[in-house]
N, C-alpha and C positions, 0 to 999 in steps of 0.2 A: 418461811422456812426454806423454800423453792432458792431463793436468791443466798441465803446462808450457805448451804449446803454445796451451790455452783461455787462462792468465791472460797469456802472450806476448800474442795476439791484443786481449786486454779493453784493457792497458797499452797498446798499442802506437793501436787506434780510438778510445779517450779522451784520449790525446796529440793526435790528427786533429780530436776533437772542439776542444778547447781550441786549438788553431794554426786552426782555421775561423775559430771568436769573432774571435781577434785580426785575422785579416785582415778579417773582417767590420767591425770596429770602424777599420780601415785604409779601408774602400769599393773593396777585392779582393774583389768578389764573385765573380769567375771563380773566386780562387783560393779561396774561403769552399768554393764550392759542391763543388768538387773534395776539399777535405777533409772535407765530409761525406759527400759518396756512395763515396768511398775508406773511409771509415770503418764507413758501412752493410755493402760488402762486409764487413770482417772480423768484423762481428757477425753479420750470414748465414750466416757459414761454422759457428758455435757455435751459432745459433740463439738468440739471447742478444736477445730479444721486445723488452723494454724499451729498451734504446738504439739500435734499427730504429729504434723512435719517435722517440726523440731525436734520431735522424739525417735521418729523413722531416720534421719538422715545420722544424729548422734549413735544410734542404737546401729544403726547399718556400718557406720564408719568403726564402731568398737567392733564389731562382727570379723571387720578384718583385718583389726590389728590379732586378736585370735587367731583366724586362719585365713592368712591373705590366697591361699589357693578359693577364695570363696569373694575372688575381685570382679566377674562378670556379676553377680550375681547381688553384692553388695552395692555397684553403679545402678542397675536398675531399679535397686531399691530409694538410693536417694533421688533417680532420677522422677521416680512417683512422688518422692517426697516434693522436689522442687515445682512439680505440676500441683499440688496442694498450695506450696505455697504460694504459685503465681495465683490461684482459682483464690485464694484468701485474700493477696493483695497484702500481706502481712511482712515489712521487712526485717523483721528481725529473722521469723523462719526464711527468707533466700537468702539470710547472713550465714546462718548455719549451715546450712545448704550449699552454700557458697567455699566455706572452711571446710568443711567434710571431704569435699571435692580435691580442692588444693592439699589436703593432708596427703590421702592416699595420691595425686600425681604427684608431689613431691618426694612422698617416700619409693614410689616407682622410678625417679629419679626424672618423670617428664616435668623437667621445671618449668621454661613458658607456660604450659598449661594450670600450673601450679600457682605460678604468680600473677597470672590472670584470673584465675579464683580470687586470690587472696588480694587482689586489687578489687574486682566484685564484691567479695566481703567488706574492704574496709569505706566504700560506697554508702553500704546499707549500716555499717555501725557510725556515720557521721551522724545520720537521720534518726537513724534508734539502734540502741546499744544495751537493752534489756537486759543480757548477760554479762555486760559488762566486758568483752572480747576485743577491743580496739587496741588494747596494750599487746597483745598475743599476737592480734594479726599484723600489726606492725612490725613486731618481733621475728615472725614467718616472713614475711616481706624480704628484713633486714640478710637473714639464715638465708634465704635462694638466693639474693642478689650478691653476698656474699661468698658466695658456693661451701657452705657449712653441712653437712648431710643431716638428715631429720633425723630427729630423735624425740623420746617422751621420758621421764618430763622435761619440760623445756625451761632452763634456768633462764630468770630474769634478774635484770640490777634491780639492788636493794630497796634503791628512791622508786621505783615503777612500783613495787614490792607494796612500798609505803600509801602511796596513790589510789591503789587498787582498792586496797583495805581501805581504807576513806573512800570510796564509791561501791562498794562489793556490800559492805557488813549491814548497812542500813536495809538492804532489800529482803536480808533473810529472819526467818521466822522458827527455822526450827531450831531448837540452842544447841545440839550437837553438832549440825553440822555447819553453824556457826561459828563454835569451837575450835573444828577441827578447819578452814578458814582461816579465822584469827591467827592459827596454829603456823600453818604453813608457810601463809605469808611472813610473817613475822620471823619466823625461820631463816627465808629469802634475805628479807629485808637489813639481818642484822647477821648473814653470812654466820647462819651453826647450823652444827650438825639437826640438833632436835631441839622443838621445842612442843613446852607443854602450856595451857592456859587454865591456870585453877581460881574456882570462885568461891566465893566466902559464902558460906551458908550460916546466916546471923543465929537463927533459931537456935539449930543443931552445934552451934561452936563448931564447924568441921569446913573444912576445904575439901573440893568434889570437883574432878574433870572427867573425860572419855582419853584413855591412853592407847597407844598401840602399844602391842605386847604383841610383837612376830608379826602372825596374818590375822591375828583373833582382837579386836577388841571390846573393854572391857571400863566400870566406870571404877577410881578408885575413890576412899573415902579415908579421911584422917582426922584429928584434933588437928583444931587450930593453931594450936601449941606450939606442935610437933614439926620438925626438917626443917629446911630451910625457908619453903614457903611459907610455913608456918610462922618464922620471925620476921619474918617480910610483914605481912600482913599483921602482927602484932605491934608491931616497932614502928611501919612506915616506911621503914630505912631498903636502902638498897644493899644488895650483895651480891659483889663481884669478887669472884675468887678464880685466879690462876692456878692454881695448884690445888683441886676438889680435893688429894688427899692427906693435904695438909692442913688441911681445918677441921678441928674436930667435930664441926657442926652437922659436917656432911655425914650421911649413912652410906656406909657403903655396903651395906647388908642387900641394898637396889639393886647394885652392879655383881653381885655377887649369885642374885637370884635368876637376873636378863641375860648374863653373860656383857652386856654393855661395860665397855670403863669410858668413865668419865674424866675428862681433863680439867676443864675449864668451864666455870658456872657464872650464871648473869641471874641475879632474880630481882626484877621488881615490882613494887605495888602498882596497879590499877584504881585509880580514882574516878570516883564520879565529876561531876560539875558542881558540886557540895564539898568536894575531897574528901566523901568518906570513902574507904577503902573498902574496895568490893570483889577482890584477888587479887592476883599475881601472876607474871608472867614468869618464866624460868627458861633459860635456853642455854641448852649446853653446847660444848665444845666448838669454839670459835673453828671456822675451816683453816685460817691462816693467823696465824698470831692465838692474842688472846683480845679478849673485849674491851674494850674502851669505853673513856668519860661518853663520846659519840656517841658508842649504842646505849648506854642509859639513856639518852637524851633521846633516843631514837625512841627508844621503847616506850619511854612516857610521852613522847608524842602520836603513838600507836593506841596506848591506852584512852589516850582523851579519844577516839574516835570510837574506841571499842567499846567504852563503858556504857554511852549511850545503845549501842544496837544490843549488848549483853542485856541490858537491864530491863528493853522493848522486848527481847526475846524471851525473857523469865515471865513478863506480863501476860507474853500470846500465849506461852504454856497453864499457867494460871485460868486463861481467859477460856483456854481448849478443858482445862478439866471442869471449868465450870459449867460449858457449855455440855459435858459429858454428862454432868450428873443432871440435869434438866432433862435433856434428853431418857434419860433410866428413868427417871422422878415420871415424866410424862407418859414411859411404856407402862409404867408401876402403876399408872392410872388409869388407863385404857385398860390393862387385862384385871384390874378391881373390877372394873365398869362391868366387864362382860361377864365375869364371875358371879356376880349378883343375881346374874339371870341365873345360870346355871343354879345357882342356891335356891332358887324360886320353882324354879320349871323343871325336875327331874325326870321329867319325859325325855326331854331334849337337850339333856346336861350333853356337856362336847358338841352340841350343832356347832355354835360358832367357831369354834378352833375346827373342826373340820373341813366347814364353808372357807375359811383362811386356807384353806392345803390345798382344797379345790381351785379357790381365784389361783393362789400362787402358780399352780401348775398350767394354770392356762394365759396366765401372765408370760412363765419361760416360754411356753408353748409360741406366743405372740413375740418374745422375744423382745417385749418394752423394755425402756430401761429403768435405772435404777432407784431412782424419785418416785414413777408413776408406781412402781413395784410396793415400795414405801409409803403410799396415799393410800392406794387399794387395800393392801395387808390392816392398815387402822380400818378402814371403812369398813373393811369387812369382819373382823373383829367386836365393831361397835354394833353389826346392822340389825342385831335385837334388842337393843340398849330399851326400846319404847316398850315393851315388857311389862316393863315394871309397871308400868300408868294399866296391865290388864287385870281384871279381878279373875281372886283364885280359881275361884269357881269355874269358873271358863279354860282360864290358862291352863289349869291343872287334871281338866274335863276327859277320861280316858274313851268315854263313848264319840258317837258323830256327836257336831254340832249345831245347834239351833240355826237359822237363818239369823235371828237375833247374836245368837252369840258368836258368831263367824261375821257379821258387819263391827262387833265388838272387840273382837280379835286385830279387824284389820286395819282398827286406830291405829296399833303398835307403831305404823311406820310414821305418822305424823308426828306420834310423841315421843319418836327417835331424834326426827328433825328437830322438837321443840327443847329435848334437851342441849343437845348439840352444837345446835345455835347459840344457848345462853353460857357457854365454855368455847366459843370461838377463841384461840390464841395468836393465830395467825391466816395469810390468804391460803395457806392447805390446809389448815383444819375445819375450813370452808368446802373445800374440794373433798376432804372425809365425810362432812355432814350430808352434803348434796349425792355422794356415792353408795353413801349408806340407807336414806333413802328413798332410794329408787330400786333397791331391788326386789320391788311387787309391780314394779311398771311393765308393759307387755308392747311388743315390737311393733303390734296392730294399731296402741291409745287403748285396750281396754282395761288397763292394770289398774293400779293403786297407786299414790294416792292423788297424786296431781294428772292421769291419763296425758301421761308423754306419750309421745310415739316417734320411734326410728329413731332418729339422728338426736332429735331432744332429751333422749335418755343419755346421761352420764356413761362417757364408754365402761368406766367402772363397773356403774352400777348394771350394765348389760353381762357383765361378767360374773357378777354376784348373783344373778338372777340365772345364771346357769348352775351353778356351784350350790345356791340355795335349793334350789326342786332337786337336783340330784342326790346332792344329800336326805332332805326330805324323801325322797320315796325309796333311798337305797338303807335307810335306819328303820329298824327294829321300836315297835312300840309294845303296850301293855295291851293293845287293844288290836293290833294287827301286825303280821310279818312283815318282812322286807318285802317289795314288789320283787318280782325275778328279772334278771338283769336283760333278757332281749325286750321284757316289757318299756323298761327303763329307759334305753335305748329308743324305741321304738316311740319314746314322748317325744327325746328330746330331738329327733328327726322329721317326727310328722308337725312339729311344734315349731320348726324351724323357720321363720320368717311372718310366723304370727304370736308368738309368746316369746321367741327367742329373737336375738341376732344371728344370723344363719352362720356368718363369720364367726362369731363364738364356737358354737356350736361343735362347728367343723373342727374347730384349734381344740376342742376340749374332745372332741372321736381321736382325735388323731395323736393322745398322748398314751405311752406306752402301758398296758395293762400292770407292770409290776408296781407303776407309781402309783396308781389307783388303790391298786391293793394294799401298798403302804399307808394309805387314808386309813382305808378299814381295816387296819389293825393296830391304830393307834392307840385303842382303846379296849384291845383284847390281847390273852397270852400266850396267843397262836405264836410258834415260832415261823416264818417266814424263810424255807428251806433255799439254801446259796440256789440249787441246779434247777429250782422251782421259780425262782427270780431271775434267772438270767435266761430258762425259757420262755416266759410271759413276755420280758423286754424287748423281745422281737413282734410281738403282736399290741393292737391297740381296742379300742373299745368297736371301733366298728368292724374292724375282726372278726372279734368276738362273736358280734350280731349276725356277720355274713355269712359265719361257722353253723350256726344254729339255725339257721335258716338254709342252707344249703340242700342241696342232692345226697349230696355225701359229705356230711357235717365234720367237721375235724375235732372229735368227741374228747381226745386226749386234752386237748388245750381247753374246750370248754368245762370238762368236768375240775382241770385243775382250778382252772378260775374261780367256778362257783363253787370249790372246797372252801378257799379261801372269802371268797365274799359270804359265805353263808356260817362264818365260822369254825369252818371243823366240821359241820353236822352233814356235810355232802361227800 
């Protein structure tokens, strides 16, 4: 799941990378920059060095097409990037790197500088050219040596136009911004104003693309039937028309709604490698003249390129919802799992969705990332699953218990392992079994049920076994009250390096009292007062403890505390 999830992430920030460019090359810089720092996140989360870079340097360079008074300030930024990218060894990040640079000297008008960039970039896109940027920086090259002054976006011939789309289209995965791609270049390529790229949706009879409409956009949907595309995609046939408002075909109801008029239209079918028709291209208003036999023959040599990446990209989508509903299907069975218990053990119905809030909070606390976040939340979810293997008698026992029935009790965690194991689905649902556990193992070796110690306990399960006893002795049973919170404290301190991990321990004193409080009233009707909450959130659990223990106790903050911890009844 571990390795899906990283190359999910890779696919999913290099799709953010490549939809920036295009909006960058639009003069969307809001929405440029957003798709690179949306993209930085998901390489954060992997740790994945080199495309930080790549996401610093593009995201820094759009910062100051924004506000170029922000040019000290935007160079230091890529110059960390380039120190990434030399520490990575990755040339495609000192390609970018490299371009970012020569943008901004060139629009400062230091050209040398500029074209020594853009001579450095086109170095590292000989070797690797990931984004595909060899045509661009060529083009920059050509624009300084020619003393042409920069500008965005940067028109290219139609034939480069052509090229691109033949190396560009194959790499991408998500189908809008695919689309909008196809779109542009194609645009380029056959010298118009707009173009649109619409695809047949078989099932539905309807033709479906992403349009711009102003600064917003938005997806349309139609019968097959219906406009121009529509007969394209019926017939086969191509339609070029000089004079859109001389054919009655045309709607001009479009131009009527956009303010756009249209002059001159080109549409034609999209074929696969089978030549069944699978859209339509449509591009209006040739720039000089009107269209020619040329741009059909353009456009259907565009399309044989496109159809294959169109048809890869409907798949990955396809392949992304399947993987979504697996995923729902698999939490769907995890939280059955644990609910079973809850059905059985009404003493302790909510332990484990609370022991879940507890790790979690000492997960942020620890500041792991996003995966391990995602093991532990199941593991700890599942970590009474063994339960069910205890008889009622016992499990449901409100007085103490036997010596017998407490070594009977403490099966639970073996016949947690043993179910868990027999539902292995992948190497982390290994990593949930082995986490789950262990949370009766103790820092010293004298836990349950395999006597780990220290470092051989599952860092998870060192977490859970915090999050477990504090739960356990901060809930309310039929047979005894809550422990009172300095006691509580006072375990999980004195406890610290012999039942506990002291490092836990510590990360879970040291989270803010209102998050705690939001624990315990997960499951009560207590309102949780705004000015009661954002006092607490200055203080944390060992606070709390140092309060009460004090010369001169800070009674205000304790008494709010244990209003809320005790219910209402304080």
């Amino acid at each position: 799941m571990v390795e899906v999830l990283d190359n999910q992430l890779i696919l999913e920030g290099k799709d953010l990378i490549r939809k920036g460019i295009s909006e960058l090359n639009d003069k969307n810089y809001e929405g440029a920059k957003q798709c690179f720092l949306d993209a930085q996140k998901k390489f954060t989360v992997i740790k994945l060095s080199e495309y930080i870079s790549i996401c610093m340097s593009l995201a820094a360079m759009t910062s100051y097409f924004l506000d170029k008074s922000l040019y000290k300030t935007v160079f230091q930024t890529i110059n960390d990037a380039v120190y990434i990218a030399q520490y990575s060894k990755n040339n495609t990040a000192k390609l970018i790197s490299e371009i970012a640079l020569g943008n901004i000297n060139f629009d400062e008008n230091n050209n040398d500088l500029a074209l020594l960039h853009y001579n450095n970039a086109k170095a590292f896109a000989l070797e690797n050219d990931e984004f595909l940027m060899l045509d661009y920086i060529n083009t920059r090259i050509n624009q300084v040596q020619s003393g042409i002054e920069f500008s965005l976006p940067m028109k290219s011939d139609p034939l480069v136009s052509l090229v691109k789309i033949g190396r560009s289209i194959t790499a991408l995965t998500d189908i809008n911004v695919l689309l909008k791609v196809i779109a542009e270049e194609t645009k380029n390529a056959v010298q118009a104003d707009r173009c649109t790229v619409f695809l047949y949706d078989k099932e539905n009879n309807e033709l479906w693309s992403k349009v711009a409409l102003g600064m917003e956009s938005q997806e349309i949907r139609f019968p097959a039937n219906k406009g121009l595309a529509g007969y394209v995609v019926q017939t086969g046939e191509s339609v070029n028309i000089a004079d859109a408002y001389t054919d009655p075909r045309f709607n001009k109801d479009v131009d009527c709604k956009s303010g756009y008029h249209t002059k001159s239209i080109l549409c034609v079918p999209i074929k696969n490698n089978n030549q069944e028709i699978i859209g339509a291209f449509q591009v209006l208003n040739k720039i000089e003249g009107v269209f020619t036999k040329n741009d059909e023959d353009l456009l259907a040599a565009i399309g044989g390129s496109a159809s294959i990446a169109l048809e890869n990209a409907q798949l990955f989508e396809q392949q992304k919802e399947l993987y979504k509903e697996q995923k729902d299907l698999f939490e769907s069975f995890i939280d059955t799992l644990a609910k079973s218990i809850d059905a059985r053990d009404k003493i302790t119905s909510g332990h484990s969705s609370r022991v879940k809030l507890y790790a979690m909070l000492i997960v942020d606390a620890l500041n792991m990332d996003v995966h391990d976040k995602e093991i532990i939340e199941k593991a700890a979810i599942l970590h009474d699953i063994g339960k069910i293997g205890i008889r009622d008698a016992v499990l449901q026992k409100e007085g103490k218990l036997t010596p017998e029935e407490y070594a009977h009790i403490q099966e639970h965690v073996q016949i947690t392992h043993d179910i868990l194991e027999k539902i292995h689905m992948s190497d982390d649902f290994k990593l949930i079994t082995d986490i789950a556990c262990s949370h009766h193992e103790k820092w010293d070796g004298t836990g349950y049920y395999r006597h780990l110690k220290g470092d051989e306990i599952p860092y998870g399960g060192r977490i859970l076994a915090v999050s477990d006893v504090f739960d356990a002795i901060t809930s309310k049973r039929h047979y005894r009250d809550k422990m009172p919170i300095e006691n509580v404290i006072k375990i999980l301190v004195d406890d610290s390096g012999s039942h506990f991990d002291k490092n836990i321990v510590d990360a879970f004193l040291s989270i803010s009292a209102d998050k705690i409080i939001n624990v315990f009233l997960t499951e009560s009707h207590i309102i949780f007062k705004a000015e009661d909450k954002e006092l607490l959130s200055h203080y944390n659990l060992l606070d709390i403890y140092r309060f009460i223990n004090a010369d001169n106790p800070n009674n205000n903050v304790v008494n709010l505390f244990n209003h809320y911890y005790c219910g209402g009844e304080v």
